[in-house]
C-alpha positions as CSV (number, residue, x, y, z in Angstrom):
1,X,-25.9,-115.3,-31.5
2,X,-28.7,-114.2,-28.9
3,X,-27.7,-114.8,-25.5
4,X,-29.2,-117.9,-23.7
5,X,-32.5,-117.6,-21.6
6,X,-32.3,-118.5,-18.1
7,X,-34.7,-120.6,-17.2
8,X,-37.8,-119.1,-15.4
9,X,-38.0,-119.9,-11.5
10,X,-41.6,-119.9,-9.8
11,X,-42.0,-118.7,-6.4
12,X,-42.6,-121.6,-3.9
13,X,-46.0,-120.9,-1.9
14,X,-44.1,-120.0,1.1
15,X,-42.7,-116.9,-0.4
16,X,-45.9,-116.4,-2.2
17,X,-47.4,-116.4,1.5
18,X,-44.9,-114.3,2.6
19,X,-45.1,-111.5,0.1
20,X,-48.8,-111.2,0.5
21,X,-48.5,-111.0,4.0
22,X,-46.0,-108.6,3.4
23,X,-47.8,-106.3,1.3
24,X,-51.0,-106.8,3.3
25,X,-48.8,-105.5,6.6
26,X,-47.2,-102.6,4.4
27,X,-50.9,-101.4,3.1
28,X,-52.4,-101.4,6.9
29,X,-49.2,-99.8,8.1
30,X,-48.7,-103.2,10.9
31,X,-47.1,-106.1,11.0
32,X,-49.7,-108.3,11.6
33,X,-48.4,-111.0,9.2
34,X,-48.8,-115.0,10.2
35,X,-46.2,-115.8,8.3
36,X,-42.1,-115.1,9.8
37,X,-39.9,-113.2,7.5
38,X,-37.0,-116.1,7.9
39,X,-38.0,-119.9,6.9
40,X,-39.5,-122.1,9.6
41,X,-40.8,-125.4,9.4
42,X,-44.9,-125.9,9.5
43,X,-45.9,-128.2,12.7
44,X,-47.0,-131.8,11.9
45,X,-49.9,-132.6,10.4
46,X,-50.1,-129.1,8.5
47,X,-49.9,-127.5,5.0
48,X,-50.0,-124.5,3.7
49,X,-53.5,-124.0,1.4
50,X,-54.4,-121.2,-1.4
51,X,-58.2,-120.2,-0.9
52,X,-60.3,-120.5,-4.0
53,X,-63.7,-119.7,-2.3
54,X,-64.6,-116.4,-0.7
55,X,-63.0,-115.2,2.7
56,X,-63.3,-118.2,5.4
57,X,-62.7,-118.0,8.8
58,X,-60.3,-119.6,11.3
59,X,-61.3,-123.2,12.2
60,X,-63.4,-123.8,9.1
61,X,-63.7,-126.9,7.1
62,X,-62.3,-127.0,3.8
63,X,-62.3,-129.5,0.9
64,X,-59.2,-129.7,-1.2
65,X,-59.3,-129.6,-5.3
66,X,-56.1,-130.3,-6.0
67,X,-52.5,-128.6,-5.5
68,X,-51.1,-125.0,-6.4
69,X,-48.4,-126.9,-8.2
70,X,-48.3,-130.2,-9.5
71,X,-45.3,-132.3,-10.7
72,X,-45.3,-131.7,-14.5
73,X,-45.9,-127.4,-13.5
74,X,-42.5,-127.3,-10.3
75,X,-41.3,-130.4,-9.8
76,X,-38.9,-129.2,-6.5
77,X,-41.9,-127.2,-5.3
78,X,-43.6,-130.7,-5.7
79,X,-41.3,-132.3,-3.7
80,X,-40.1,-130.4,-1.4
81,X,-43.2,-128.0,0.1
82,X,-46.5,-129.2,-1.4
83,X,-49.2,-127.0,-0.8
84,X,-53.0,-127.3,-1.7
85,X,-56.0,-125.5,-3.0
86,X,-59.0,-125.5,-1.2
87,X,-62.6,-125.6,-2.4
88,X,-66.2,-125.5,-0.7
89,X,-66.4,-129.3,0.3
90,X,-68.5,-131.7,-1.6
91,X,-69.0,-135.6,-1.1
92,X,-65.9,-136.3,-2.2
93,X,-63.8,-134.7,0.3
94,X,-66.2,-136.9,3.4
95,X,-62.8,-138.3,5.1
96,X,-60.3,-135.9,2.9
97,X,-61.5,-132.8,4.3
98,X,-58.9,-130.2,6.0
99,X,-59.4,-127.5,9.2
100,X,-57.8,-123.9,8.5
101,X,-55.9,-122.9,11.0
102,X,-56.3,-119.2,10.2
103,X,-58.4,-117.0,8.3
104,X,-58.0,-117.0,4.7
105,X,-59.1,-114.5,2.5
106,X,-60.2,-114.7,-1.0
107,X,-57.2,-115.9,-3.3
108,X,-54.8,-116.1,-0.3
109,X,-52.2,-118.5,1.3
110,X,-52.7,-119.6,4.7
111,X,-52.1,-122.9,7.2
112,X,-54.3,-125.6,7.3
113,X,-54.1,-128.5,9.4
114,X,-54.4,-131.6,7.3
115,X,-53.8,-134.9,10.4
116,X,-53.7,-133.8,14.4
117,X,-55.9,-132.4,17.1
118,X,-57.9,-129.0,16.8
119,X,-60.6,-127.2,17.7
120,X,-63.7,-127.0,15.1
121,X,-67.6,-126.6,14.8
122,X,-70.1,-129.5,14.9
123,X,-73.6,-130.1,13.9
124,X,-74.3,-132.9,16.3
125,X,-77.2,-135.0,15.5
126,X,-77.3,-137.1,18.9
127,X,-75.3,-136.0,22.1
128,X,-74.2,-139.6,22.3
129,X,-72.0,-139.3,19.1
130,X,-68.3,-140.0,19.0
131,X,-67.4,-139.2,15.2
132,X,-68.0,-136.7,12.5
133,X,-67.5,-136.6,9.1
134,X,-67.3,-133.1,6.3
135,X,-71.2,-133.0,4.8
136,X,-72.2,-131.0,2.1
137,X,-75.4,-129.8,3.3
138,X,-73.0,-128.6,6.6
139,X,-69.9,-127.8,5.6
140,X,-70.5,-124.6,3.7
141,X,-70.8,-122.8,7.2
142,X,-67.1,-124.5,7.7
143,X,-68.8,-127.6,10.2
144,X,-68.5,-131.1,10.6
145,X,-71.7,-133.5,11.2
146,X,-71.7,-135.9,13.8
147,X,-73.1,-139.7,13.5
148,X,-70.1,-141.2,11.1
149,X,-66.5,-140.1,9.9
150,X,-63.1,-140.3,10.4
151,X,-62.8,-137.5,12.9
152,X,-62.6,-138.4,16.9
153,X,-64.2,-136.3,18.9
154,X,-62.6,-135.7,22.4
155,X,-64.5,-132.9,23.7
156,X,-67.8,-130.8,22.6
157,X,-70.3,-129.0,24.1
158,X,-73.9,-130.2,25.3
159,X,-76.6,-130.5,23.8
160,X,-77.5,-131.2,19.4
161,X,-77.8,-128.6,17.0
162,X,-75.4,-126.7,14.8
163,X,-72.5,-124.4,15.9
164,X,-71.2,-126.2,18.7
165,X,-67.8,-126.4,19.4
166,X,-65.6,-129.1,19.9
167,X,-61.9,-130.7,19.7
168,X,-61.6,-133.4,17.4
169,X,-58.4,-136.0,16.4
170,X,-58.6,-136.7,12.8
171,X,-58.2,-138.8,10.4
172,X,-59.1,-141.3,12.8
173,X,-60.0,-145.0,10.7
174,X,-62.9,-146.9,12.2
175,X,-65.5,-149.1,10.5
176,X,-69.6,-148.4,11.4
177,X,-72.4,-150.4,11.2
178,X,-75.6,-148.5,9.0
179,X,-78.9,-149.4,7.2
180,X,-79.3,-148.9,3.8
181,X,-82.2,-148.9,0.9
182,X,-81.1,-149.4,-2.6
183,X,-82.4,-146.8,-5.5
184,X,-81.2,-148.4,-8.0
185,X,-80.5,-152.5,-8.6
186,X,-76.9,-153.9,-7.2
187,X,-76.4,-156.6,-10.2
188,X,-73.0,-154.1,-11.0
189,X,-71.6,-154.3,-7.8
190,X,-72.3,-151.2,-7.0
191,X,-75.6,-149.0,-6.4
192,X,-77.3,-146.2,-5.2
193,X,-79.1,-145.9,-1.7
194,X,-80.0,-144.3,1.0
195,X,-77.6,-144.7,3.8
196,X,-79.3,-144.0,7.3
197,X,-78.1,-144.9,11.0
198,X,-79.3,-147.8,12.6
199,X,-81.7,-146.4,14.7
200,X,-82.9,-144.8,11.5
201,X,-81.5,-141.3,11.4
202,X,-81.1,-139.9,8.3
203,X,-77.7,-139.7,6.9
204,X,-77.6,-136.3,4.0
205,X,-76.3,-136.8,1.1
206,X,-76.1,-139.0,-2.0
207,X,-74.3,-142.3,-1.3
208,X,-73.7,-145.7,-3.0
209,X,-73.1,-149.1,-1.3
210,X,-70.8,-152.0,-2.8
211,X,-71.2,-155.8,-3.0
212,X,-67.6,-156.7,-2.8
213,X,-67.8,-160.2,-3.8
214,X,-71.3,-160.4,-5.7
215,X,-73.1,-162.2,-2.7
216,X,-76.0,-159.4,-3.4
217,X,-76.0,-159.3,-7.0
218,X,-80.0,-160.5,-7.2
219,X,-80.9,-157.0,-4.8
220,X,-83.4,-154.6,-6.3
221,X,-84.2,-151.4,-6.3
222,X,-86.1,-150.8,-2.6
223,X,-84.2,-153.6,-1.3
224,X,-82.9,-152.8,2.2
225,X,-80.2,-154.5,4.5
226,X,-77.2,-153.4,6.4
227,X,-73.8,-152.2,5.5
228,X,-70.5,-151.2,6.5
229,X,-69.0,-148.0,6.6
230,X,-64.9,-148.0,5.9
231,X,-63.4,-144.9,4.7
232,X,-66.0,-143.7,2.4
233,X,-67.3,-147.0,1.0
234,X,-70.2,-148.6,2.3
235,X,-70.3,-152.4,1.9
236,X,-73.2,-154.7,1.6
237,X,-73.3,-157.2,4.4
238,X,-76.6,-158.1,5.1
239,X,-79.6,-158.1,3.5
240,X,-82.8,-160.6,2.5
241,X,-82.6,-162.0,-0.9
242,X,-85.1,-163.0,-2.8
């Protein structure tokens, strides 16, 4: 009779991370890895990440597709040290976003910080703004834009503009108040619009707004009124009917 198989065992991403910081410190002749060569618990509030995208630098914001392995592929990886893939961010990472907390290069492992307090870039649209949120017409240069979001900002520098620095808390749960204009009729519960701040800023990016209950179910394409911003779903709660 053949002899039995043993069973295949994957490498968890920590020793992934470990060997390619490894070999990357063997090739440049340095040890210059992030990573120790005996186990040691991540800080709070932080994951290890495999880069998808092209190199990206320390500090940057990252969207997350989905994890290097799932349940069905490693279950005790699963459960034991879950680790992510990251992606450019689109709209649906506003308020899932994560902040690298080291630079990543193409195909690598590295830390990310997914709940705490860290430094990051801003595109602040007023100097009066308190939050920020991951926007896709920003966050390809690894920013966060101010106005609404679930990221606290304690500190950031003067003045409006991209590239400014900052230290933010996220997540950070808070409810806004915003104008909207619909671009398509609500009768589903659900519609596009254009979402912009009350003063009439313009928010970027494609959004929808809800009518929880079906109070607005007679509102019409070009209709406007207010809503409210929890998480990432914007609910009708004000508008004139006809």
């Amino acid at each position: 009779m053949p002899a039995p198989q043993k069973p295949v065992i994957l490498p968890t991403a920590r020793t992934f991370a470990r060997m390619e910081a490894a070999a990357e410190s063997a090739a440049n002749d340095q040890a210059s890895s992030s990573f120790p060569a005996e186990p040691q618990e991540l800080p709070a509030g932080v994951m290890l990440a495999r880069n998808t995208t092209g190199d990206i630098g320390r500090f940057q914001v990252m969207g997350v597709s989905g994890l290097i392995y799932e349940y069905g592929d490693n279950e005790h990886e699963f459960k034991n040290s879950p680790a992510l893939l990251l992606r450019t961010p689109t709209e649906d990472d506003c308020g899932g976003y994560v902040i690298t907390q080291e630079p990543i290069k193409t195909g690598k492992i590295g830390r990310v910080m997914v709940s705490g307090v860290t430094p990051c870039q801003l595109d602040i649209v007023d100097a009066a703004d308190i939050y920020a949120d991951c926007n896709v017409m920003v966050s390809d240069d690894g920013m966060l834009k101010t106005g609404n979001g679930n990221a606290r900002i304690l500190w950031k520098e003067s003045g409006t503009g991209t590239g400014k620095w900052a230290v933010i808390s996220f997540p950070n749960a808070q409810a806004t108040l915003w104008r909207f204009e619909l671009t398509q009729n609500l009768s589903g519960g659900t519609a596009g619009a254009t979402i912009t701040t009350m003063d009439g800023g313009s928010w970027t990016g494609t959004h929808s707004v809800t009518d929880a209950d079906g109070t607005f179910s007679e509102l019409e394409t070009g209709d406007t009124g207010l809503c409210m911003a929890v998480a990432n779903t914007y609910y009708v709660i004000q508008a004139s009917c006809p």
